[in-house]
C-alpha positions in Angstrom: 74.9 116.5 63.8 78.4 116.5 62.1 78.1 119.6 60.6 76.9 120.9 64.7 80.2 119.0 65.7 82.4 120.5 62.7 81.5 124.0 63.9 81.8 123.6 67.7 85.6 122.3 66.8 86.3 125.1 64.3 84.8 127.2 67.2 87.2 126.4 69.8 90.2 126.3 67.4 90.1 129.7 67.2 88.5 130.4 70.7 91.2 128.8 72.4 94.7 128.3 72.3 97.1 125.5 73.5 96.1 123.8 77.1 92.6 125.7 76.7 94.3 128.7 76.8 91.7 131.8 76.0 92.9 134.0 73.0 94.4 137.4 74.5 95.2 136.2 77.4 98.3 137.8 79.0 101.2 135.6 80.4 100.6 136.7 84.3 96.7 135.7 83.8 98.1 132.6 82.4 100.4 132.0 84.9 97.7 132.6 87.6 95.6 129.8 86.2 98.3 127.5 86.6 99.4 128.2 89.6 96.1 127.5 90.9 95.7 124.8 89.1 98.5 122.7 89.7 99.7 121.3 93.0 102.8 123.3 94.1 105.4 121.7 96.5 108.1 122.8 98.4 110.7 120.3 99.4 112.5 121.4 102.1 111.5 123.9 104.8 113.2 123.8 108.3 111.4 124.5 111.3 112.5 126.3 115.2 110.0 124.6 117.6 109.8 127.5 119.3 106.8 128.2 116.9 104.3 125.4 117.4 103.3 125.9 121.0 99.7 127.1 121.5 100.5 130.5 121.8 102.9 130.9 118.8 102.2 128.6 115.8 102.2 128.6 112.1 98.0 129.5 112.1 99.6 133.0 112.7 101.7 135.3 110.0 105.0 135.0 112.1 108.4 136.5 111.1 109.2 132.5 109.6 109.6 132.8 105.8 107.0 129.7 105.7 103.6 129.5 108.2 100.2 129.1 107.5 99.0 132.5 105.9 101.9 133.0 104.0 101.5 129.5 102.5 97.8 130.9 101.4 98.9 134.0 100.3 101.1 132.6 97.8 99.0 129.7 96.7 102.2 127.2 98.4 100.0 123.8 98.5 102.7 121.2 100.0 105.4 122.0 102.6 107.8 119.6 103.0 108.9 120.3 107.3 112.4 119.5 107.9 113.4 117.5 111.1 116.9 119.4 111.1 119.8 118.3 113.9 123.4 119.2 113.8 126.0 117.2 113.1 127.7 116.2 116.9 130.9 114.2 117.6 130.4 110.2 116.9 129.2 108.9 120.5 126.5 108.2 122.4 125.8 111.0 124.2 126.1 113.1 120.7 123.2 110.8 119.3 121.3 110.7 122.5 121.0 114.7 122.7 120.3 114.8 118.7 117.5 112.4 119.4 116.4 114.4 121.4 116.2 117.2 118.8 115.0 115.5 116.3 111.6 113.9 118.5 111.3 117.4 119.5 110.4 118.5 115.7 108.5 115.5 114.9 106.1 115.8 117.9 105.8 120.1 116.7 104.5 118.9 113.3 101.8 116.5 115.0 100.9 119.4 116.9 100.4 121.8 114.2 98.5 119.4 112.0 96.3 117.0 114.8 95.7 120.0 117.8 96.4 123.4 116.7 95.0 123.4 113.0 93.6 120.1 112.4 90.9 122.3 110.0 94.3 123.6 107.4 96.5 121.3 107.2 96.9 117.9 107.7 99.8 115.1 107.0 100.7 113.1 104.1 102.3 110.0 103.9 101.8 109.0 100.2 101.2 111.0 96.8 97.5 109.7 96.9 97.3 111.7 100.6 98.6 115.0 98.9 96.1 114.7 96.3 92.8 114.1 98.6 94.3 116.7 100.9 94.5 119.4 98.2 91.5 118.5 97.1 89.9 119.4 100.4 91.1 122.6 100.4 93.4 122.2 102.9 97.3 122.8 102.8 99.5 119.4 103.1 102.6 118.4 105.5 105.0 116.0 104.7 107.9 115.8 106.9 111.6 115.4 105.5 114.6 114.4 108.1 118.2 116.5 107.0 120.7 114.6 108.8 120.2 111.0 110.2 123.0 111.6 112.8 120.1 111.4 115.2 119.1 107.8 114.3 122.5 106.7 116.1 123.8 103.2 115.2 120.7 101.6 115.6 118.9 101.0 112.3 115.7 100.1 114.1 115.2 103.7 114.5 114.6 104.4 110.9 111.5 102.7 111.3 110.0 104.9 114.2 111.0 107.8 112.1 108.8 106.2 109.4 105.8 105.6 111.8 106.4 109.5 112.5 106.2 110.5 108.6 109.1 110.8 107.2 109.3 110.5 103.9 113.0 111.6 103.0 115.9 110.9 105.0 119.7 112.5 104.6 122.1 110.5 106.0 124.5 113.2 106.8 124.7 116.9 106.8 128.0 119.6 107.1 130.0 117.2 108.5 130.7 113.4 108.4 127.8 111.3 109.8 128.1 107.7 111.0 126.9 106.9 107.5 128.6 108.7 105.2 131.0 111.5 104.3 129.5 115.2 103.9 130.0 117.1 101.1 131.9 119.4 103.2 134.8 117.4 103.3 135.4 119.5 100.2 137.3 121.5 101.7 139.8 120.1 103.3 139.8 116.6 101.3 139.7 114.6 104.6 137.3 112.1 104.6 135.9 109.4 107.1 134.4 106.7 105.0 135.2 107.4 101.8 131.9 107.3 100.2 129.4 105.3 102.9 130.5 103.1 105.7 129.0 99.9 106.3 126.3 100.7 108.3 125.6 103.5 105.8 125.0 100.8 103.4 123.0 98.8 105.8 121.2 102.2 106.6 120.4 102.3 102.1 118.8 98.7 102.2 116.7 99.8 105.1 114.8 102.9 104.1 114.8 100.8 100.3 113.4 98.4 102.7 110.8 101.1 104.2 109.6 103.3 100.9 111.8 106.4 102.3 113.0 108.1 99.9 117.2 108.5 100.3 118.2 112.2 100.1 121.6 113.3 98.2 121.9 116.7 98.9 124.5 116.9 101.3 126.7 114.1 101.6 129.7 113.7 99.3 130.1 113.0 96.0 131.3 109.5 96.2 128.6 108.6 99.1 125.7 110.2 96.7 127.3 107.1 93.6 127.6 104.8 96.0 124.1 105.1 97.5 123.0 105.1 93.7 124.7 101.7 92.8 122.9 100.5 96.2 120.0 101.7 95.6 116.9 99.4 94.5 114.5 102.5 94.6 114.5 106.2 93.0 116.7 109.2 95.0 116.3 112.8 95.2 118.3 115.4 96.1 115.9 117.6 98.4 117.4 120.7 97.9 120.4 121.6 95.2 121.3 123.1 92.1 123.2 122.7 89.0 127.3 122.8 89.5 127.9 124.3 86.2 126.5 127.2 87.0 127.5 127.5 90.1 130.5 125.8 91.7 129.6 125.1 95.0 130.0 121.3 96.9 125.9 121.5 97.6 125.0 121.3 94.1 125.4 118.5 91.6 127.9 118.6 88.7 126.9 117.0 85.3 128.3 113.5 86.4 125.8 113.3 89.2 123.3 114.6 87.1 123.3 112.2 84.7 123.0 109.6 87.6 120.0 111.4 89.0 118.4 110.9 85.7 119.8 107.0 85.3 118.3 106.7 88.5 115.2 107.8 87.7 115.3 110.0 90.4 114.6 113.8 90.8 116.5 117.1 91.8 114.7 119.8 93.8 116.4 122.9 92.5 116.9 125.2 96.1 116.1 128.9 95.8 119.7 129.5 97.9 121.1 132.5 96.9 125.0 131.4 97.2 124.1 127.9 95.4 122.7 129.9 92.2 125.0 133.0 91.6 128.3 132.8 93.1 129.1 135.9 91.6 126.3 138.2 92.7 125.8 136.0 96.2 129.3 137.7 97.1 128.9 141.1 95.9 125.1 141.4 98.2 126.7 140.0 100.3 129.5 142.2 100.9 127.7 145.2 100.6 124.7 144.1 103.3 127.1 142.6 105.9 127.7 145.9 108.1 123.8 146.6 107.1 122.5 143.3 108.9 125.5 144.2 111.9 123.4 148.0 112.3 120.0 146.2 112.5 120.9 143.7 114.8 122.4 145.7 116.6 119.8 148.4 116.6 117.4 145.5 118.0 119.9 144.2 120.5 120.3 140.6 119.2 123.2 138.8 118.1 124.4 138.5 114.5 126.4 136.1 112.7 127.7 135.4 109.3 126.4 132.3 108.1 130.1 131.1 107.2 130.8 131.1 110.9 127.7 129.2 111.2 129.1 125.7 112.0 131.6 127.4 115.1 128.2 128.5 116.6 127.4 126.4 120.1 123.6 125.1 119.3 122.3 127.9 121.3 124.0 130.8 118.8 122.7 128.6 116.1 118.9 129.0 117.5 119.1 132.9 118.4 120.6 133.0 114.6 117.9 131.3 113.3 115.3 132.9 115.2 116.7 136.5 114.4 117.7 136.3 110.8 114.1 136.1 108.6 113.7 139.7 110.5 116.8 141.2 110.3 116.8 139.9 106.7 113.8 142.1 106.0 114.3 145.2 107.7 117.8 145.2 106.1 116.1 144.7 102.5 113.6 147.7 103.3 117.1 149.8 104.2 118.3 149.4 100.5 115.5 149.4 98.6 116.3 152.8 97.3 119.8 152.9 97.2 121.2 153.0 93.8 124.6 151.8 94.6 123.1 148.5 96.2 124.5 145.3 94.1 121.8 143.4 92.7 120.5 140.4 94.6 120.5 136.5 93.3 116.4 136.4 91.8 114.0 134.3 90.8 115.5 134.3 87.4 119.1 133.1 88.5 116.7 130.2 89.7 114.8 129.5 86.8 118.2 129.6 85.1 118.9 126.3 87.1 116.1 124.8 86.2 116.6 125.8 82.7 120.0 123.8 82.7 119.2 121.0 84.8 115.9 120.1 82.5 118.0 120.6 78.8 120.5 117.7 80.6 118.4 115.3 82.3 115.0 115.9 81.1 112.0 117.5 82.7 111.0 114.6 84.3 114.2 114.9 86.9 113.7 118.1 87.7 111.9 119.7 90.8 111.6 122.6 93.4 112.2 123.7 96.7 113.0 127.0 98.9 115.2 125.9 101.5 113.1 128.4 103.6 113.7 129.3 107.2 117.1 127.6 106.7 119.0 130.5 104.4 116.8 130.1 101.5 115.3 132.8 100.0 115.8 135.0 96.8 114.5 138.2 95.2 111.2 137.3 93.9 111.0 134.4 96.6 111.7 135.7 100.0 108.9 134.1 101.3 105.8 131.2 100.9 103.7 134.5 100.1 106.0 134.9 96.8 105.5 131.5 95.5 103.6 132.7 92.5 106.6 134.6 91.3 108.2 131.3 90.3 105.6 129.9 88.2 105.1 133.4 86.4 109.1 133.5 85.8 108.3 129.2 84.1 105.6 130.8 82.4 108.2 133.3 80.5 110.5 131.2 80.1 107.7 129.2 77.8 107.0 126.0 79.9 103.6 124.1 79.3 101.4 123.9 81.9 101.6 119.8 82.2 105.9 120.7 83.0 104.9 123.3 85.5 102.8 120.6 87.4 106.0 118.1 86.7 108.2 120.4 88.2 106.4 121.6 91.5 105.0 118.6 92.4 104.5 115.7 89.7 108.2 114.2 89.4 108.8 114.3 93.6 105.2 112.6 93.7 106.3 110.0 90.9 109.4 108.9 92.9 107.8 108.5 95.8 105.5 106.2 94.4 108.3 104.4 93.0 110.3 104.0 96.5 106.8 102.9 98.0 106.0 100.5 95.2 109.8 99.1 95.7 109.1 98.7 99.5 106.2 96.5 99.0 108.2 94.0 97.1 111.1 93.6 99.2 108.4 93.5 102.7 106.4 90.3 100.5 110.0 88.7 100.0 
């Protein structure tokens, strides 16, 4: 019997490779085994409700970079919906209209997951829910809130938006919040808080207090330490990069980085093309702007740089939002052939990202999202349906199969865990 079991493990030695892999197999077969394999999750994907009524909803392969079929199409397990609203002047009637907004996108989710495709997808509220989800074969929700301007001054709110689902709150976005400063303040050094103001801080005990998870990604600098020196629970940042590569106030220099990973929290490196390579970002840029201009013009729809973005009135920003995935894509079929187009910001400027962020804080830190449907979207990723395109490039860049499932879905999991865990000790107190 020990010879039998001698000769079976000499047999797969030389069989087999590393994580079972079979001998000859290529790098793109590999990848395809772990990207069906693992569970892949995707931060932070914004939503127009316009798409989850009964005649138009994510069941269908719509313009949106991120539905249903696309999701299958690219093997994209976990979609993280983003309850998105504007920043508004500080007053009542600001957060009573963005309340507004953001119950608006709550109540589309429900619909998508409890009436219109009950039988696809369904919504998580824990890691344990992803998992049993997944498992049935059916894609996962979670629902993410980018800018708690909506919440208002009453910190009783964050609660209901708890009972809704979310899972990750923001507590500002461009612009200062009643929480906290925005990392747009960047550019012109005025600030409103200087870091949080107090009910920002009250707002940090209270999701602690909840198991929501406190999102970094857009407010400033000084607001993201301060929330980390309040903070009894893990943070992410939903959707940034790495600073030293690209030197934009979204992403996170080394400083914060090291915090993240002192923290013990997790950053969800975003596939935005002008937060990955400043460089190329402008040159595409340049070149495609009177491109975009001729297509939406040929179609008879408004069109809009996205720097002009915040000047928009809220009904400019939906028509911009609606319009862009298409115009995006007819524009990209236009140069596909033209030699004198600049290159675009890839999958590889991404991976590059990941690259840095996991040699500085560990791979443990490190995670992924698209920002889809909300300007994200690279060569190589346009879309859900491209999702495989990342794990290939991690498969290159020689990354084990156990820190491919870290990185799409195993370190956001973790942390939320960890903020869950640390809400059930401060309800017993």
């Amino acid at each position: 019997m020990k010879h039998y079991i001698l000769f079976s493990c000499i047999l797969t030695l030389f069989s087999c490779g590393p994580e079972g892999k079979t001998t000859g197999e290529s790098d793109s077969e590999k990848a395809k085994r772990i990207h069906q394999a693992v569970i892949t999750l995707d931060t932070h994907n914004d939503i127009n409700v316009k798409n989850f009524t009964d005649s138009l909803n994510y069941t269908q392969n719509l313009d949106t970079q991120v539905n249903l079929p696309k999701m299958d199409a690219g093997g994209l397990d976990v979609s993280w919906l983003i309850v998105y609203t504007g920043q508004d002047s500080l007053h009542m009637e600001g957060y009573e209209r963005a309340a507004e907004n953001a119950m608006a996108k709550f109540e589309a989710i429900h619909r998508l997951c409890e009436e219109f495709a009950p039988d696809q997808i369904e919504l998580a509220l824990t890691s344990e829910d992803v998992r049993r989800i997944d498992a049935s074969g059916k894609k996962v929700a979670m629902i993410g809130v980018e800018n708690a301007y909506p919440i208002g001054e009453d910190l009783s709110n964050f609660e209901t938006y708890h009972k809704l689902g979310a899972r990750y709150i923001s507590l500002s976005h461009n612009g200062h919040s009643q929480f906290c400063d925005s990392n747009t303040g960047e550019q012109d050094s005025i600030w409103l808080h200087n870091g949080l103001s107090d009910l920002g801080k009250r707002a940090v005990n209270e999701m602690n207090r909840l198991g929501i998870m406190i999102d970094v990604s857009h407010p400033s600098k000084e607001a993201m330490k301060q929330m980390v020196a309040l903070s009894k629970a893990p943070i992410i940042a939903s959707h940034s990069s790495a600073r030293a590569l690209c030197d934009h106030s979204r992403n996170l220099d080394d400083e914060q980085l090291m915090l993240m990973k002192k923290n013990g929290g997790v950053v969800q490196t975003v596939a935005f093309s002008s937060y990955l390579h400043k460089a190329k970002h402008e040159a595409r840029a340049d070149f495609m702007k009177s491109i975009h201009q001729q297509v939406a013009d040929s179609l008879g729809v408004p069109w809009y740089e996205r720097s002009a973005f915040r000047q928009l009135d809220q009904e400019q920003q939906a028509a911009f939002v609606e319009n862009r995935t298409k115009i995006r894509a007819i524009a990209k079929t236009l140069v596909a052939s033209r030699q004198d187009a600049p290159p675009p910001v890839d999958v590889a400027d991404f991976v590059d990202h990941i690259d840095y962020m996991v040699q500085l804080i560990g791979i443990d830190h490190v995670g992924i999202s698209s920002d889809f449907d909300g300007g994200g979207g690279i060569a190589g990723w346009e879309d859900a349906s491209e999702t495989f395109n990342v794990t290939l490039e991690l498969v290159n860049r020689g990354y084990s199969e156990a820190e491919i499932a870290q990185l799409w879905s195993g370190n956001l999991l973790r942390v939320l865990d960890e903020v869950q865990e640390v809400a059930i000790k401060l309800q017993k107190k």
